[in-house]
C-alpha positions in Angstrom: -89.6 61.4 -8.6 -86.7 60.4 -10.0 -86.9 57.4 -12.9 -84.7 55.0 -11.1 -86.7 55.4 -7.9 -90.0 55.0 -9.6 -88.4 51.9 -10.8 -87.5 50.8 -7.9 -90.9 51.7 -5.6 -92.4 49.6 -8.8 -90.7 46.6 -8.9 -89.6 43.9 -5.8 -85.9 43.9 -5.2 -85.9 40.3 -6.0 -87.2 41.2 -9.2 -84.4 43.5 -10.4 -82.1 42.7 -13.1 -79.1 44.6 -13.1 -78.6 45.4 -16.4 -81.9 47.0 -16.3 -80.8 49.2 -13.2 -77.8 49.9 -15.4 -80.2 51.1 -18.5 -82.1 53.7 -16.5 -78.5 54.8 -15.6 -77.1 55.4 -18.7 -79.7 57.9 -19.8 -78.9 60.3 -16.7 -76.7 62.8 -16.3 -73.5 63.1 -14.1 -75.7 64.9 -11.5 -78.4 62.6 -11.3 -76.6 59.7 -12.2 -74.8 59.9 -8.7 -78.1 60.8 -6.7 -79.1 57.7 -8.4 -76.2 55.4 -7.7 -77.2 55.9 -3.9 -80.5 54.5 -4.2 -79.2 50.9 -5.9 -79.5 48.0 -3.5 -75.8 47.5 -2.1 -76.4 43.8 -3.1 -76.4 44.2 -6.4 -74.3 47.7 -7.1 -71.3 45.2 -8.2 -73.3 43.8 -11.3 -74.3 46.9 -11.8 -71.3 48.5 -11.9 -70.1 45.8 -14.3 -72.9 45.7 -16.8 -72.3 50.0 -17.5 -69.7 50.6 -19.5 -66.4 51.3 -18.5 -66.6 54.9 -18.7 -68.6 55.0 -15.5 -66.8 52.7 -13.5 -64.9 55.8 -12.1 -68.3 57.6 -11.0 -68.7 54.4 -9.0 -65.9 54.5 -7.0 -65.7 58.1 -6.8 -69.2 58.2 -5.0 -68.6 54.9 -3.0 -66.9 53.9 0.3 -64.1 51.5 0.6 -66.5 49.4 2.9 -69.2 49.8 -0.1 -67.2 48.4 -2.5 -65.9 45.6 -0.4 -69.4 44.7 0.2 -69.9 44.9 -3.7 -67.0 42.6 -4.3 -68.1 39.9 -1.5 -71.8 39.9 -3.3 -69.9 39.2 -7.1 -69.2 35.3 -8.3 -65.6 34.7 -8.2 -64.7 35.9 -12.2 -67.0 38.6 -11.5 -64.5 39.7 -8.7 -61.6 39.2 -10.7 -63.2 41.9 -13.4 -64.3 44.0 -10.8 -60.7 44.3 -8.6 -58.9 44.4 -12.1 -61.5 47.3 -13.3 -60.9 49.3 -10.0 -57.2 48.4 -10.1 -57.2 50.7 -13.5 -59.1 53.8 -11.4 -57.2 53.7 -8.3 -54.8 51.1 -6.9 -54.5 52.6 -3.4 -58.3 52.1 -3.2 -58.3 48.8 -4.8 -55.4 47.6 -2.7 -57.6 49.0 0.3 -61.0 47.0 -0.5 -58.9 44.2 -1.1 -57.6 44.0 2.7 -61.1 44.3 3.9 -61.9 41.3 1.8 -62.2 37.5 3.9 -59.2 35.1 3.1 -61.6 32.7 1.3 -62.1 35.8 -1.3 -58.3 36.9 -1.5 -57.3 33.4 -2.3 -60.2 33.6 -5.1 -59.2 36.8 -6.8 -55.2 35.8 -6.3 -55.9 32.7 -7.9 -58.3 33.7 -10.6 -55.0 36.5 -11.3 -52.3 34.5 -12.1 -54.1 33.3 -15.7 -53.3 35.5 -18.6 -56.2 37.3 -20.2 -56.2 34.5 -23.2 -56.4 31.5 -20.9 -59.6 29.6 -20.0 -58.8 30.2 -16.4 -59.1 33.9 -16.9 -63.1 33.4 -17.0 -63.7 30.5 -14.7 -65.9 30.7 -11.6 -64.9 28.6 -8.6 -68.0 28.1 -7.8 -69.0 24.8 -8.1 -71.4 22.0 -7.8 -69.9 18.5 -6.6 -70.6 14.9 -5.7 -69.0 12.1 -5.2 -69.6 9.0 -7.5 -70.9 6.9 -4.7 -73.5 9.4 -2.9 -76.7 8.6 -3.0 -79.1 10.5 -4.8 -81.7 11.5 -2.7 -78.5 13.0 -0.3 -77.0 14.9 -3.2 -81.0 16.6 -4.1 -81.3 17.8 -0.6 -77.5 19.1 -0.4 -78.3 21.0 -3.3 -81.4 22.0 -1.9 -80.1 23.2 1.5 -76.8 24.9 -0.5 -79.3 27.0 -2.8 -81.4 28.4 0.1 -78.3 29.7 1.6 -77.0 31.0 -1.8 -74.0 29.6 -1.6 -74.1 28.6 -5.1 -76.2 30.3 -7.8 -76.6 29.6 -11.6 -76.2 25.8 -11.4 -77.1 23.5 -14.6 -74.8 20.4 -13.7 -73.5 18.5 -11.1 -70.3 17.3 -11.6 -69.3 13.8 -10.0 -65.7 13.6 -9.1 -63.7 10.5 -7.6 -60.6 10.3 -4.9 -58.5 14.1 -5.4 -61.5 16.1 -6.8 -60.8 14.6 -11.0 -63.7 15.6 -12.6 -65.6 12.0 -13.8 -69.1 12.5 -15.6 -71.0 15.9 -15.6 -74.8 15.1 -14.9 -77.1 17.5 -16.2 -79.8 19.0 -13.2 -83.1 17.6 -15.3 -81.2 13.9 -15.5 -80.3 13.9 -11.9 -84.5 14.5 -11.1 -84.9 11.0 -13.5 -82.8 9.3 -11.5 -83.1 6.6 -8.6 -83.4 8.4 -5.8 -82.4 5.5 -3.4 -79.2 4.4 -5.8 -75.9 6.1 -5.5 -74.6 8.4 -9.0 -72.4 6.2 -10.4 -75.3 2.7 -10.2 -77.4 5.1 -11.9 -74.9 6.1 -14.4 -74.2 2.2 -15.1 -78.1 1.9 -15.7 -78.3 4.6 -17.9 -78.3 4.6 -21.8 -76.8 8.3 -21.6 -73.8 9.4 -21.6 -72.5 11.3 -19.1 -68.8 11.9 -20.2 -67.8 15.3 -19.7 -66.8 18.3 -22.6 -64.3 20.0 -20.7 -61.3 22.2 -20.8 -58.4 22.6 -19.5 -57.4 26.3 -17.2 -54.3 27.1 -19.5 -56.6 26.4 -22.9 -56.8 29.1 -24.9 -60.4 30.9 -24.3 -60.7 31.3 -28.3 -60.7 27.5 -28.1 -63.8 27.3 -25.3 -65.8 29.2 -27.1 -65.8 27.1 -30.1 -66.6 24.3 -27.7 -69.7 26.1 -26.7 -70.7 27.0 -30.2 -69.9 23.3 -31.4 -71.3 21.6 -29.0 -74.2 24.0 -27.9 -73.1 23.5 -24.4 -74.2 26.2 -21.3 -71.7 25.5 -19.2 -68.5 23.5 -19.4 -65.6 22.3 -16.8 -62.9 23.3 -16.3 -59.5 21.2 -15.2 -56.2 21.5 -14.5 -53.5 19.2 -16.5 -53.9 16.5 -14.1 -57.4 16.5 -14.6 -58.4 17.6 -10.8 -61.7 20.1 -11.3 -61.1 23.5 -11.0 -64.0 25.5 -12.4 -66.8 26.4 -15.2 -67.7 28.5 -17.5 -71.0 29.6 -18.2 -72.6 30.6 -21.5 -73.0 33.9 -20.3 -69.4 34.8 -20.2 -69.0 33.4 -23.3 -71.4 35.4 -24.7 -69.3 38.6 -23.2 -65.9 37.2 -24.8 -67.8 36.5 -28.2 -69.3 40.2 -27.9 -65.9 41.6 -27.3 -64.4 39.1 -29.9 -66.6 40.9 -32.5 -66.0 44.4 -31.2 -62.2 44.3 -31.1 -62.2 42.8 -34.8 -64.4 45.3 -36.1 -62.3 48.1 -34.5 -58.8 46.4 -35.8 -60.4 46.0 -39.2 -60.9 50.0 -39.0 -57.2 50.8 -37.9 -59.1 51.7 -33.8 -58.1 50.3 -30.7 -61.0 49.3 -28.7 -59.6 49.5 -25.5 -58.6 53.2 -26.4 -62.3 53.9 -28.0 -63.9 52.8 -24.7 -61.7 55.3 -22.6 -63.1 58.9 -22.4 -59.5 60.3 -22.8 -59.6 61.9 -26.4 -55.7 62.4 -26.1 -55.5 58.5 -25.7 -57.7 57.5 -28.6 -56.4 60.0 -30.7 -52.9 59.2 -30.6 -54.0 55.3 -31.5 -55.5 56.3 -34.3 -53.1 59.0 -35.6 -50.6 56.0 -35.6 -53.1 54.3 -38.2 -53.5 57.1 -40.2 -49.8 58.4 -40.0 -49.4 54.3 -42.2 -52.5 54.9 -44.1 -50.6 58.3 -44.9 -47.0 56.6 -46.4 -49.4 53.9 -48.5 -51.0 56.6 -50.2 -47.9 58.3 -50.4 -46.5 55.3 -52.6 -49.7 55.2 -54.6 -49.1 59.1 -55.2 -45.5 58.3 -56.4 -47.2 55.5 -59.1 -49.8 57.8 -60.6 -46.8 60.1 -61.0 -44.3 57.8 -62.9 -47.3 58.5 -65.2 -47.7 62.4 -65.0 -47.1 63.0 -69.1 -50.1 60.2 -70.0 -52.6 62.3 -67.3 -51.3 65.5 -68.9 -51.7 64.6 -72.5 -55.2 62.7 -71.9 -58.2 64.5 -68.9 -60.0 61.7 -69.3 -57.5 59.4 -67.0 -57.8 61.7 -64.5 -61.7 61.5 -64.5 -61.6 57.7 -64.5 -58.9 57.0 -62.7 -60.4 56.8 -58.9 -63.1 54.3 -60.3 -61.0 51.8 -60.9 -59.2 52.0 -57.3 -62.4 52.3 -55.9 -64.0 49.2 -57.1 -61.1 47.4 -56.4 -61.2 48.3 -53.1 -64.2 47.6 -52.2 -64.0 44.0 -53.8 -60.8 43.4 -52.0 -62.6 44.5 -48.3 -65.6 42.1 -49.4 -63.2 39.4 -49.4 -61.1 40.3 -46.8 -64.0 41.0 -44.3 -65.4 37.3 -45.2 -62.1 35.7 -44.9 -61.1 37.4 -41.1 -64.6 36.8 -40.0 -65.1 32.8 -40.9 -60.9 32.8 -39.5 -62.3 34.0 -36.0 -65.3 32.1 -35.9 -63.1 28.8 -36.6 -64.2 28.1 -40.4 -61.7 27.5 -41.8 -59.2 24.8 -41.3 -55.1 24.5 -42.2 -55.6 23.2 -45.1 -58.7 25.1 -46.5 -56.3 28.1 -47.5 -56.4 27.5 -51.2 -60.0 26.7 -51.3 -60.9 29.9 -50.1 -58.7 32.2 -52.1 -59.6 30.3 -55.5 -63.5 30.7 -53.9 -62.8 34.7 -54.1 -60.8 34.4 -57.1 -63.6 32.9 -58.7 -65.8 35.6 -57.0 -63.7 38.7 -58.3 -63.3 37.0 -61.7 -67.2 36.9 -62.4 -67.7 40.8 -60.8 -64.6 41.6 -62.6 -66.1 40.7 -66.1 -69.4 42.1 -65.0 -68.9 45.5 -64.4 -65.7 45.5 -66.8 -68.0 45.3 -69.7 -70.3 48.1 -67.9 -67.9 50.2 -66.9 -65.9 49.9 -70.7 -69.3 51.1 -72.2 -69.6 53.7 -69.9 -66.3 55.2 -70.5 -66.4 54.5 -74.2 -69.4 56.5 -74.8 -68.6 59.1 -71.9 -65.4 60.2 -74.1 -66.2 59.0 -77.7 -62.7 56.9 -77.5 -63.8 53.4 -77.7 -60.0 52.4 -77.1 -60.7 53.9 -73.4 -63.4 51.9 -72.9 -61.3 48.4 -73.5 -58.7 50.5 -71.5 -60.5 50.6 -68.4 -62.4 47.3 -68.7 -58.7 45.6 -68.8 -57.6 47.4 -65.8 -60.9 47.0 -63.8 -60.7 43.1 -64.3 -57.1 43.1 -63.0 -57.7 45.3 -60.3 -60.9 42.9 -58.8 -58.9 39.9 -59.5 -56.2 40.9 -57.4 -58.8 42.0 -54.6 -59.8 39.2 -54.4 -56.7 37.3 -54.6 -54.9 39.3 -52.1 -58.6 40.1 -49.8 -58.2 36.5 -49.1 -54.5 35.6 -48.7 -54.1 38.6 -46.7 -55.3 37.1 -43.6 -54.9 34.2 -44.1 -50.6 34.6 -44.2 -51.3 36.6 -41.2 -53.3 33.7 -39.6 -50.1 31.5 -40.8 -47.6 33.7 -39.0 -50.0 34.0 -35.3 -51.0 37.4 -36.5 -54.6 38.8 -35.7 -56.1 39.0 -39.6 -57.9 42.0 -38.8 -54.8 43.7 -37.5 -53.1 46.1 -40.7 -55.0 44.3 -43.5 -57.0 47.1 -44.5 -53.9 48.9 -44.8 -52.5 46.0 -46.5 -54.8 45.6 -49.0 -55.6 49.4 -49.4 -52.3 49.7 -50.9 -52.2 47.0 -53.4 -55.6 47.9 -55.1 -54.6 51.3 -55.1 -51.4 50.1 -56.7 -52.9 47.9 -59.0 -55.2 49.9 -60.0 -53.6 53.1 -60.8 -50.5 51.3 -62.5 -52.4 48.6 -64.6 -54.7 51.8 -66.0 -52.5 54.5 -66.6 -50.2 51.7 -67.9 -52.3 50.4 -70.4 -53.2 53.8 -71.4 -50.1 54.7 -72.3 -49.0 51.9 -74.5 -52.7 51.4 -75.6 -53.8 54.9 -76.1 -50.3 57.0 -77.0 
């Protein structure tokens, strides 16, 4: 019996998580992974397709009917429908533009909607669906509204009601547990009045950046938050679990910048694609080392006349590359996480000046020894040790003013600063060592 069926024969379909349906799927083949694909439940082949990777989004609607996929939009949350038209936009548009005329009008005006933020705007990850009262209904009507709305799943997910006056402007978010505490037989807003709480919303507005939102959650430990237009009329939430899928792909694209990959390339199957987004990386990787090349060799006659350079030269770049990527990976990582504020720039770089000084005298004296007793040439040793400590210094110096002057001109940190700072160890290195060598040494 196949895994997937067992799984299903084992467990109710009210039971089933998605992304568990979307495991078993993963470890199958192409063969069995579309014999499989037929026995998900219809309801819930949407969030399935959604939590697999985008590799296997074209499987899906390879193996599934126009009608099938409508059906799997019209079971999706609004934002969920957004990603899922968008995603089958990128496979097929004649398909998508076909399951999007099967749609209902209440849908198309969703999606169209939802489409007209940018990517980078809170709106982009906003679900329509909300939960609303007005200020003067009673309690005990707003319970059994909620009540009746639930059992017809016409809302799903729901931590807070939000109470709204005259032209929907959101007015106090109520949590779900504080709504059960209150007087049944008052209306919201008496309640409210009574109440030592506050009930004054943390919300956002649709054209806020999303970068910004998800500090909000972070800072404020929230699970869901508003959203607003500029006049303040509700228009949506977010919950915590898209945020947790913007922070996850927050993480992923800096990791990949910091590398020199494009994550949208990486997550393609198309090696020609990824490939050429790389080679562009390497092909500036290439001219940096180029120009380090074209240092060591204003130098050539010192390597010639003394091996030992040669032999001791990488360690120096080395070291100072690494210190300069501690740095710099500290520095991009508290930038995207919000850490560090306009004016904090100088307190971090003297922070991982400070830093590379202390490591820079450390294994300066270590390595000096080394090198000393290595070659017999004490000289070498103080050579080395000179040119270490100025290498780490300006790893650290330049690790953390790197980003941060990319921050300052609306740059993404992570984006070339490797390359950046590759280049100025190497730099530093080779030309503060094979400098010194030649006016300590010859």
């Amino acid at each position: 019996m196949h895994k997937l069926e067992e799984y299903l024969n084992f467990h109710e379909l009210s039971e089933i998580h998605p992304s568990d349906i979307a495991k078993i799927l993963k470890q199958l083949d192409d063969k069995e992974f579309v014999d499989a694909l037929k026995l998900v439940p219809k309801d819930l082949i949407g969030d399935v397709a959604l939590a697999l990777p985008d590799r296997y989004f074209d499987d899906v609607v390879e193996n599934l009917s126009v009608d099938e996929l409508s059906h799997a939009v019209t079971e999706l949350e609004s934002d969920d429908q957004v990603d899922f038209m968008n995603e089958l936009g990128e496979v097929d548009e004649n398909i998508a533009s076909e399951v999007f005329d099967t749609l209902d009008e209440e849908d198309k005006q969703e999606i169209t909607r939802l489409q007209t933020y940018d990517e980078d705007e809170a709106g982009a990850y906003m679900q329509l669906e909300v939960f609303t009262a007005g200020k003067e209904e009673v309690v005990h009507d707003v319970i059994k509204r909620f009540g009746e709305l639930r059992k017809a799943k016409t809302i799903e997910n729901i931590q807070n009601l939000f109470i709204v006056e005259e032209g929907n402007k959101l007015r106090f978010t109520v949590g779900l547990d504080d709504l059960l505490v209150f007087d049944f037989d008052k209306t919201l807003f008496e309640n409210i009045q009574q109440s030592e709480d506050s009930f004054e919303p943390k919300k956002a507005e649709d054209r806020e950046d999303i970068r910004d939102v998800v500090h909000y959650f972070e800072e404020y430990d929230l699970s869901v938050m508003p959203i607003v237009n500029a006049y303040g009329v509700l228009v949506g939430r977010i919950t915590s679990d898209d945020i947790y899928d913007i922070i996850n792909e927050q993480a992923t694209e800096q990791m990949y910048n910091l590398a020199g990959v494009d994550d949208e390339a990486e997550d393609d199957d198309e090696v020609l694609k990824a490939g050429k987004k790389r080679a562009s990386w390497l092909s500036i990787n290439l001219f940096t080392a180029i120009f380090a090349s074209i240092v060591i060799g204003l130098f050539s006659n010192t390597i010639e006349s003394m091996v030992a350079l040669a032999v001791l030269m990488p360690i120096v770049a080395s070291m100072g590359g690494n210190a300069g990527t501690q740095s710099l990976t500290v520095v991009v990582r508290q930038l995207a996480l919000g850490d560090i504020s306009q004016g904090d720039a100088m307190r971090i770089i003297k922070k991982e000046v400070i830093i590379s000084l202390m490591n820079g005298v450390f294994f300066a004296i270590i390595m000096g020894a080394v090198a000393a007793i290595w070659f017999n040439m004490n000289m070498l040793g103080v050579v080395i040790a000179l040119s270490m400590l100025i290498n780490l210094l300006a790893a650290g110096f330049f690790g953390a003013a790197i980003p941060l002057f990319l921050k300052r001109m609306d740059i993404d940190p992570a984006i070339g600063s490797t390359v950046i700072l590759t280049t100025v160890t190497d730099v530093v290195g080779f030309f503060s060592f094979l400098a010194l060598a030649t006016y300590i040494l010859l």
